[in-house]
C-alpha positions as CSV (number, residue, x, y, z in Angstrom):
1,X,15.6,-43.0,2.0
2,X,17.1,-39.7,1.4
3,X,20.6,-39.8,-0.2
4,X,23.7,-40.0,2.5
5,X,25.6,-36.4,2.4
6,X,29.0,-35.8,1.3
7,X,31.8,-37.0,3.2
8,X,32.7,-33.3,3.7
9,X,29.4,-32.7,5.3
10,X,29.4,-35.8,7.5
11,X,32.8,-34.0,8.7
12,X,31.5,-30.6,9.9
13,X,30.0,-31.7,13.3
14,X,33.9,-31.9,14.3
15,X,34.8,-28.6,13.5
16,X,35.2,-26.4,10.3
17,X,38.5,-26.4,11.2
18,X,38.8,-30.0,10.6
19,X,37.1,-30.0,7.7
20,X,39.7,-27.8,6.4
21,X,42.6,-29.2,7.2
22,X,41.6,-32.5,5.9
23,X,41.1,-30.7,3.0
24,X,44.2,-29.2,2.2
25,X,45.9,-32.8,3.4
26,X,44.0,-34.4,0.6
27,X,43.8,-32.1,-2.4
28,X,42.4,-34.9,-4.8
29,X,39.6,-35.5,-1.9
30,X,38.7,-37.7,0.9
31,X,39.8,-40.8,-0.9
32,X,43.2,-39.6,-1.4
33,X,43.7,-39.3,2.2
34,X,42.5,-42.2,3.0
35,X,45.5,-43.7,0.7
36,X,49.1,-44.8,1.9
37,X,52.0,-42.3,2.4
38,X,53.9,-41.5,-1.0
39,X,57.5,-43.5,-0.8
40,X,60.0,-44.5,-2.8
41,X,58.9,-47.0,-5.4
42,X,58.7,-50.6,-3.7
43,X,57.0,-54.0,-5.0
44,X,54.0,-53.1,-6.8
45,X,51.2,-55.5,-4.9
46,X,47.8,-56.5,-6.1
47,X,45.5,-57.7,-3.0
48,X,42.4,-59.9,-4.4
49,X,39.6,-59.7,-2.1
50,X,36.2,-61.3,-1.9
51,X,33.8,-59.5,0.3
52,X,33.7,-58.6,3.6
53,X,33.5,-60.9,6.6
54,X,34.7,-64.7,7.4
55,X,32.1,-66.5,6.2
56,X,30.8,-64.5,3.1
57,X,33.9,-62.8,1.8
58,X,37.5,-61.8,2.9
59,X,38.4,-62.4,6.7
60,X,38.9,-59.1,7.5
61,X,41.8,-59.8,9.9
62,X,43.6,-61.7,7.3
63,X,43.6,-58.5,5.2
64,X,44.5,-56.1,7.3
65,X,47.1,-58.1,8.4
66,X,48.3,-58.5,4.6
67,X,48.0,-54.9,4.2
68,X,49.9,-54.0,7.5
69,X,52.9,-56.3,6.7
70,X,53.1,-54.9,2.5
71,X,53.0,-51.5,4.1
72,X,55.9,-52.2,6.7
73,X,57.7,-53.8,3.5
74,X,57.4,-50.9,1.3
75,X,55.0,-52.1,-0.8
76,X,52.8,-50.1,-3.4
77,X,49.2,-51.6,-3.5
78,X,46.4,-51.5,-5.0
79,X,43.0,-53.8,-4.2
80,X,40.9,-55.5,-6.3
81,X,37.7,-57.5,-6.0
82,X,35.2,-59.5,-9.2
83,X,32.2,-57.4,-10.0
84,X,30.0,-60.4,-9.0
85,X,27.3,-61.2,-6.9
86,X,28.0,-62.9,-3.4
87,X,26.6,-66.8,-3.0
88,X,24.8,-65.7,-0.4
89,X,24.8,-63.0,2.6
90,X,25.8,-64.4,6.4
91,X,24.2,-62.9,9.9
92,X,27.9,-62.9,11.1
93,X,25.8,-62.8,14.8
94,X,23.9,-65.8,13.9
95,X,26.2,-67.5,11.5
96,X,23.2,-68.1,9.7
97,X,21.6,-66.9,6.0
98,X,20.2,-64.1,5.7
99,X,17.6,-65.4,2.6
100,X,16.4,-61.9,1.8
101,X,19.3,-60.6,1.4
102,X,22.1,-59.9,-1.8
103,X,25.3,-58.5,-1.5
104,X,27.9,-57.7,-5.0
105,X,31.8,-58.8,-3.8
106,X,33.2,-55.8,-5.0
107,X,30.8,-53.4,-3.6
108,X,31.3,-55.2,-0.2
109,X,35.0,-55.7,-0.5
110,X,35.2,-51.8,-0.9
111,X,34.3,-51.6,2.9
112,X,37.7,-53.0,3.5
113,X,39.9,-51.0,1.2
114,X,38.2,-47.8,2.1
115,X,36.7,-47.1,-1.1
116,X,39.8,-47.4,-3.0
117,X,39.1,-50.6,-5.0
118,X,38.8,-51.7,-8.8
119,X,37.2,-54.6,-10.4
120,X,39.3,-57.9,-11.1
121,X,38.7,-57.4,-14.4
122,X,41.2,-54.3,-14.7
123,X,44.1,-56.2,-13.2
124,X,47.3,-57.1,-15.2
125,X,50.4,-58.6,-14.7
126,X,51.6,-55.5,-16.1
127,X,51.5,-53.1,-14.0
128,X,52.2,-55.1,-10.7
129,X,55.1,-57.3,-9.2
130,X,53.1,-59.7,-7.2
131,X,49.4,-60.9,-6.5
132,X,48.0,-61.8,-2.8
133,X,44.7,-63.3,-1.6
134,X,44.0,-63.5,1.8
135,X,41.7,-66.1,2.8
136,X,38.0,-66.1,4.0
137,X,35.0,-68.2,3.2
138,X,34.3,-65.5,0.2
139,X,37.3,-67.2,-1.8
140,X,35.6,-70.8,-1.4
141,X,32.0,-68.9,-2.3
142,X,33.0,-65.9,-4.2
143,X,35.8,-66.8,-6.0
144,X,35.4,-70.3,-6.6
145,X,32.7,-73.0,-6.1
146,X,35.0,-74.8,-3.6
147,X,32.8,-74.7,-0.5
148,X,29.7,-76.3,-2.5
149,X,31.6,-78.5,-5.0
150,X,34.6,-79.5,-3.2
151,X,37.3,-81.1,-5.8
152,X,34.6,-80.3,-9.1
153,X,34.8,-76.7,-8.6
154,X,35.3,-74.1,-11.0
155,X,37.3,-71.1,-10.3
156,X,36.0,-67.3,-11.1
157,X,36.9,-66.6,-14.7
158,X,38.9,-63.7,-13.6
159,X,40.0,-65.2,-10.6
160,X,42.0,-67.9,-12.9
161,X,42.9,-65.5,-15.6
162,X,45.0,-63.6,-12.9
163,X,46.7,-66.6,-11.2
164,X,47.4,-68.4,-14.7
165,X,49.0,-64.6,-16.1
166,X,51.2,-64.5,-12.7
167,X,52.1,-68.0,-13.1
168,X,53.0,-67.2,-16.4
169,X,55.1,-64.2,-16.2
170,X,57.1,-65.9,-13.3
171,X,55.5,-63.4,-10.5
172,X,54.7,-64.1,-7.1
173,X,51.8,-65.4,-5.9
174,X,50.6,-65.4,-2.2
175,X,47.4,-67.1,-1.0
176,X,46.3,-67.8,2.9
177,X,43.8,-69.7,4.5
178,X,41.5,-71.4,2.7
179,X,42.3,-69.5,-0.6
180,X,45.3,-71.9,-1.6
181,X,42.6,-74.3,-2.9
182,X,42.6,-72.1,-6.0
183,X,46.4,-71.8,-7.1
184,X,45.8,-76.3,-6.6
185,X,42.9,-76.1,-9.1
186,X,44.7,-73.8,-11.6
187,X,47.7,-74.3,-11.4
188,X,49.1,-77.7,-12.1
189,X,51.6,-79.7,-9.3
190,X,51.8,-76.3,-7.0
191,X,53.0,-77.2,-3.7
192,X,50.5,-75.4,-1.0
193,X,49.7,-75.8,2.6
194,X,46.6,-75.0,4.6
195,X,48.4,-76.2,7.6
196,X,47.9,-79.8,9.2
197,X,45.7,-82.6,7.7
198,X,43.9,-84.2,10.7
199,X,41.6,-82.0,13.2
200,X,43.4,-83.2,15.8
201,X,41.1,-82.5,18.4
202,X,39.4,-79.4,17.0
203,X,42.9,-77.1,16.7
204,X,42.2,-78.1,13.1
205,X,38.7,-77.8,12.1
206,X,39.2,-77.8,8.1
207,X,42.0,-79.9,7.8
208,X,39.5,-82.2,5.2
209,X,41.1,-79.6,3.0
210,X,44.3,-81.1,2.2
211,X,42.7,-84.2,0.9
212,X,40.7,-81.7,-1.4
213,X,44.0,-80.1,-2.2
214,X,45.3,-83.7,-2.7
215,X,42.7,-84.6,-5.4
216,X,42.9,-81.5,-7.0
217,X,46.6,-82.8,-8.4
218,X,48.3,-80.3,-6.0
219,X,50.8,-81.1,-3.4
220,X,49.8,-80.3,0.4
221,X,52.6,-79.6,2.4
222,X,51.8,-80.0,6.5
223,X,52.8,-76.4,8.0
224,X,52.4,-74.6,11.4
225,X,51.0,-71.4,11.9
226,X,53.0,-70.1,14.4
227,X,56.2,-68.2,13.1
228,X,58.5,-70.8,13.3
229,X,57.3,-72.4,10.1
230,X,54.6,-70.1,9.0
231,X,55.1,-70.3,5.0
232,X,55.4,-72.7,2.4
233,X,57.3,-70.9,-0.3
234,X,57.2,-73.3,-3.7
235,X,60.2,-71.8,-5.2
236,X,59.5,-73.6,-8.6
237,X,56.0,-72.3,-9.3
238,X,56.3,-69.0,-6.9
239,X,53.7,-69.5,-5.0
240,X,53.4,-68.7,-1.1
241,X,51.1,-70.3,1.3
242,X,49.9,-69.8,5.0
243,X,47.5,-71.7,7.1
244,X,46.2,-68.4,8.8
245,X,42.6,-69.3,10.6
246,X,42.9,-72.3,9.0
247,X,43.9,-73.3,12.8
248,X,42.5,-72.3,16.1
249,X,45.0,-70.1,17.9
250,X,45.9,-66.9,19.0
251,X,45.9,-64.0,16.4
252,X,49.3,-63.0,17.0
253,X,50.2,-66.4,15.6
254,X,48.3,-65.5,12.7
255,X,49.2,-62.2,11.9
256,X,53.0,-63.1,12.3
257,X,52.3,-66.4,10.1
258,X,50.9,-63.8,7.2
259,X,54.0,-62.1,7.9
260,X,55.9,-64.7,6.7
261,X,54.0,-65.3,3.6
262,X,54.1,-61.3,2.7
263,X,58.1,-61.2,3.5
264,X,58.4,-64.3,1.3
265,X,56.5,-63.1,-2.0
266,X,58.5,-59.6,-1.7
267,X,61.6,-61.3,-1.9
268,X,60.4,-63.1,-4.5
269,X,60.0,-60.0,-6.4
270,X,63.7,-59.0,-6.2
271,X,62.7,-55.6,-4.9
């Protein structure tokens, strides 16, 4: 197929006008525009992602929601994904494999940080004050080998390089969802939570989890999503957890429950 035009040309049905002003409010291009507001220096944030949709990559409301709530903090961020092929693809309409498909994480997880992405491998403790991964079948495909190998799974290379050099330097960490299962594989004792550990009648549906989280040598601490104990913050290992869509309810619940988590790591940053 014939290459896609320029952003710039994709514009010009809307007006030359348009073009131009978008233009001169984005001198370094299209992608600077699409980047936060300059402000005063705040926490310096790396978000991890993992592709692009719940049961491939990053749950897409789970980001966003992490983004909104480092943006309302003040946050400076910057996004990063491994340069890695996915598992596998998912028919989100189907919920099934799509066999003839392949899919790379980083080149997927672009789609949610509007181009302006790096690969995992670029990310230091550094330059930022804190590291987040929202949650998403991708970080138990993706990111680790949880969702096939359960307690035996190995972590991305990259993946544990980045939450043993947080650990390490004494910098925040904040997982949600499912992704706590990889600060309980590498890091040793961390308390976590992915919410409660028995279905209880569906409102649960991957409580097993904990007893993963359990075998794993971590401790699971039983948490609610809604925002009246959203977070577990383990103050000794800095590490922040939310259950998220770990439990069925309303989004609200969930996007105020990330809230939590966000709020939590920033103050843990002393900025």
């Amino acid at each position: 197929p014939p290459p896609l035009p320029p952003p710039s040309a994709m514009l010009t049905s809307r007006g030359p006008a348009l073009c131009t002003a978008l233009r001169r409010a984005a001198p370094g291009g299209l992608a600077a525009f699409h980047s936060s507001a300059r402000r005063c220096r705040g926490a310096r944030v790396a978000v991890v992602l993992s592709g692009c949709g719940v049961y491939d990559g990053t749950e897409i409301h789970e980001a966003s929601a992490v983004l909104v709530h480092l943006s309302r903090g003040g946050a400076e961020v910057q996004m990063y994904a491994p340069d890695v092929p996915q598992m596998h693809v998912i028919d989100h309409s189907k919920g099934q494999p799509a066999e003839a498909e392949s899919r790379n994480v980083l080149v997927e997880s672009a789609r949610i940080a509007r181009g302006k992405i790096a690969s995992l491998a670029k990310l230091t403790t550094a330059d930022h004050d804190a590291v987040i991964f929202p949650g998403g079948f991708g970080a138990a495909k993706n990111l680790s080998t949880f969702a096939v190998d359960g307690k035996n799974c190995k972590v991305n290379r990259e993946v544990e390089r980045v939450l043993k050099d947080f650990h390490k330097a004494g910098k925040p960490i904040g997982l949600c969802c499912i992704s706590p299962v990889l600060a309980a594989k590498v890091l040793s004792g961390a308390e976590v939570t992915v919410g409660h550990e028995e279905e209880e009648g569906g409102k649960w549906p991957y409580a097993g989890t904990a007893g993963a989280i359990k075998e794993l040598g971590a401790k699971h601490c039983v948490k609610e999503v809604t925002i009246s104990f959203p977070a577990h913050v383990d103050t000794k290992n800095k590490v922040v957890t939310t259950p998220a869509f770990m439990c069925e309810t309303a989004l609200h619940h969930i996007f105020d429950g990330i809230g939590a988590m966000v709020k939590n790591v920033l103050k843990l940053t002393g900025k």
